[in-house]
N, C-alpha and C positions, 0 to 999 in steps of 0.2 A: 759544336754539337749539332748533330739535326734534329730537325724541329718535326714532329708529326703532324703540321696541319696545314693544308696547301688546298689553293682557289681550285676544288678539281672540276668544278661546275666550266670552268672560265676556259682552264688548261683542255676539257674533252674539247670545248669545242675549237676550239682554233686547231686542236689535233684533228677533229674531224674531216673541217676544212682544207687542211694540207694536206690530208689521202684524199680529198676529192680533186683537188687539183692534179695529185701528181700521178692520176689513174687519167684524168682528160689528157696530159699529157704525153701518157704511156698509149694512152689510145693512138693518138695522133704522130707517136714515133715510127720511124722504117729501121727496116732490119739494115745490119753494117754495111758496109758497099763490101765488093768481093776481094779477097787475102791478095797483098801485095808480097812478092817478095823483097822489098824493100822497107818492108815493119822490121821495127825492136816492139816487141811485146812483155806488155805488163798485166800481172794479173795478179787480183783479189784472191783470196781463198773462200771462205765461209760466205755460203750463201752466193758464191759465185762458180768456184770448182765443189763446191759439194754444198750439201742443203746445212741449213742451222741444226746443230742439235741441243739437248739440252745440258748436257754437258759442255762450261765454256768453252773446252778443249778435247773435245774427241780424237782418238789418234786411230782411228779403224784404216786399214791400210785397202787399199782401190790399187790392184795391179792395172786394172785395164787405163786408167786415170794416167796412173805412173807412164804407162808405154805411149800412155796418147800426148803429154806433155812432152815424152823423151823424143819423140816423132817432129813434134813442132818446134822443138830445139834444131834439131839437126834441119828442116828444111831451113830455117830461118839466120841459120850458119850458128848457131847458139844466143842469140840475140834473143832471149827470153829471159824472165825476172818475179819471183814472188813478190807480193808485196802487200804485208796480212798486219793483220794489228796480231799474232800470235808470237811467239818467240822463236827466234832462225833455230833451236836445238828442236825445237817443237815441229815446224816444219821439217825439219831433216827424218823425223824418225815418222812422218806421217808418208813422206815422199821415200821413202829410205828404197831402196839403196842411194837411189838419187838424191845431190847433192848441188842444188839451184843455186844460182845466183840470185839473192834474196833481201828482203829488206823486212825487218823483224818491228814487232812495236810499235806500231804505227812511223818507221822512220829513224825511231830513237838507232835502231840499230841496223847494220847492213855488212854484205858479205859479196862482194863486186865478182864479177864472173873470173878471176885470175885465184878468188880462193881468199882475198884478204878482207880483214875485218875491220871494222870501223866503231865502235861504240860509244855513245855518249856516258863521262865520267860524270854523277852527279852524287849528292851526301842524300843517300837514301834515307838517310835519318829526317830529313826534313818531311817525309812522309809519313812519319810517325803518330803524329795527330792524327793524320788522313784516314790512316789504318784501323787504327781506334774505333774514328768516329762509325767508319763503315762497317766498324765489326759489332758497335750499338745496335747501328739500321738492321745487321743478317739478325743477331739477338731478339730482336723486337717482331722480326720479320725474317721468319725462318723457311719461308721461300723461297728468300731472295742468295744469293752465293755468293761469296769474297770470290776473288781472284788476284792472289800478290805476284806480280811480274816482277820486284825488284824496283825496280826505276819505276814502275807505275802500278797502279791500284785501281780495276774493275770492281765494279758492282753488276750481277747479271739480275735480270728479276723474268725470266723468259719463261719462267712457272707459274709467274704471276701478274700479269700484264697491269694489270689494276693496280698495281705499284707506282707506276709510272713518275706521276706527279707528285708524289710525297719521294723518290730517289732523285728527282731532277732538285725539288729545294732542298733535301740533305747535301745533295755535293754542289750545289751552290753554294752553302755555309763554308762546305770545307775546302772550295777553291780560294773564298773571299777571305780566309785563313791562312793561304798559303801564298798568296799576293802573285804579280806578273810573272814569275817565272814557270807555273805550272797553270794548267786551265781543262774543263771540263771536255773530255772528247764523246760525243753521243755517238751511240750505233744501236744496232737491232737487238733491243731488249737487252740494252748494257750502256752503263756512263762509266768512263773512265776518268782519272784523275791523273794528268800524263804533263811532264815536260813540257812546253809549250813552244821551243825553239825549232823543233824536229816536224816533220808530218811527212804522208805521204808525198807530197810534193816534192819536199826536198833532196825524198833519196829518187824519186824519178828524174828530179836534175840532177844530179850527183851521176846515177848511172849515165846520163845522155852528154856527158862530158869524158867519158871513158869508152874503150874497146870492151866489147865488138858494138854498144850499141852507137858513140858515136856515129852521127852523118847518116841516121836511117830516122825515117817517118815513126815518132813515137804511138802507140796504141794501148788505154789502159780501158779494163774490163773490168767493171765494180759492182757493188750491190748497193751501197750504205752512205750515209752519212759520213764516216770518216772516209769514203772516196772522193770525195765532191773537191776537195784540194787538188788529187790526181788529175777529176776528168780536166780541174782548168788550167796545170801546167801543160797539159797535152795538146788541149784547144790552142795556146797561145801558140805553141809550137807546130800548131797548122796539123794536129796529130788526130786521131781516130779517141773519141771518147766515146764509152758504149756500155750504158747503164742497165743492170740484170735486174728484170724485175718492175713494180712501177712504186718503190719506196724512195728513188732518187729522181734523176731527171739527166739527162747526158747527149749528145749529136745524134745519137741510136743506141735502139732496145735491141734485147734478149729477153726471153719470156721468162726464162729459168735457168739450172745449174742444166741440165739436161739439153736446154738449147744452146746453151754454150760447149755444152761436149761435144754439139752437131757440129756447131760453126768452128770449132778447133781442128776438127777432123778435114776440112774444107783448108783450113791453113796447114796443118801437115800434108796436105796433098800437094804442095806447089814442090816440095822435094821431091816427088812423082814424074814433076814434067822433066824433059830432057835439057 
């Protein structure tokens, strides 16, 4: 069950502290080095290709978005890859007609550039409790929003910021419930309740062990918290990490989704040269 009462005096501040770091940080970042054609490219959705909305799941369709991805696919020889904590059917109908090579769920699931699927089989029953307890916290706190993916269970509180610290000790209780095989995933005004074997990491190694992005310099482009796995499979791999915003921290910034449409538009032009 969660609990209603949490140190918020304690929690603002160490919260405060960590935006103030991660803005001196953000100050002090440089923009990407210039588009190689030797990238495989990874990219975040929310809050990276498009801004947050309040809705967990917006599906407003961006033709100019769609053309500008379909653009950087083809310089890049198709060596491109979503990779969103939303679900790859989700993605499909946001991207539509276009159909990415994508990794769904934070990881849990993925769709390799040949078309095949990969999903992880788990007894969603065991989220059962999860589910519950979270639909207590929306009950109590009818700001905040469920979100059931199946395999994993969101709480968004992005109406309500001031939630923060009373949803972080609710799915603390309900992780400590559900023991090592599931664990809390934080992002921007949402904890998730997710698998714990999977992350973005694993499908950007997954994909880097496959065609076409084997044997090219890996590059992922993130916002959040659930990217910080990404940017460090990339780092190890000697790859481009390139954090949107100043809520994470990564090798180089992007201001925004905006400046990231800039700097895309820069990687599709390398299919320009001769």
């Amino acid at each position: 069950m969660c609990r209603d009462t949490a140190s918020r005096r304690r929690d603002d501040f160490f919260i405060g502290i960590s935006r103030i770091l991660r803005y001196v940080f953000y100050m002090r970042a440089s923009a990407p080095p210039a588009p190689s054609p030797d990238w495989c490219l990874f990219l975040d959705v929310d809050g990276t290709l498009i801004e947050f909305s309040d809705s967990p799941s917006p599906t407003h369709r961006d033709d100019a978005l769609i053309r500008l991805l379909d653009e950087v696919s083809r310089a890049l020889g198709g060596r491109l890859a979503l990779i969103s904590g939303r679900t790859i059917d989700n993605l499909d109908r946001l991207f539509a007609p276009r159909r990415f090579a994508a990794a769904g769920l934070h990881g849990l699931e993925r769709r390799d550039a040949a078309g095949d699927w990969q999903r992880l089989e788990i007894d969603t029953q065991a989220l059962d409790g999860a589910r519950a307890a979270m639909q207590g916290f929306v009950t109590r706190f009818p700001q905040a929003r469920l979100e059931d993916k199946g395999i994993a269970v969101a709480l968004h509180y992005r109406s309500a910021p001031h939630l923060e610290p009373v949803a972080r000790e609710c799915l603390a209780d309900v992780a400590a419930g559900l023991g090592d095989p599931f664990h809390v995933q934080e992002g921007n005004m949402v904890m998730e309740i997710k698998p714990s074997r999977h992350t973005k990491a694993t499908a950007i190694a997954a994909f880097l062990e496959e065609p076409p992005f084997r044997g090219h310099l890996p590059v992922f482009v993130g916002d959040d918290l659930t990217d910080l796995d990404g940017f460090r499979i990339v780092d190890q791999h000697g790859g481009v990490s390139i954090a949107v915003g100043d809520r994470v921290q990564a090798r180089w910034q992007l201001e925004n989704p905006r400046a990231v449409r800039a700097w895309l538009a820069q990687v599709a032009a390398l299919g320009e040269r001769p």
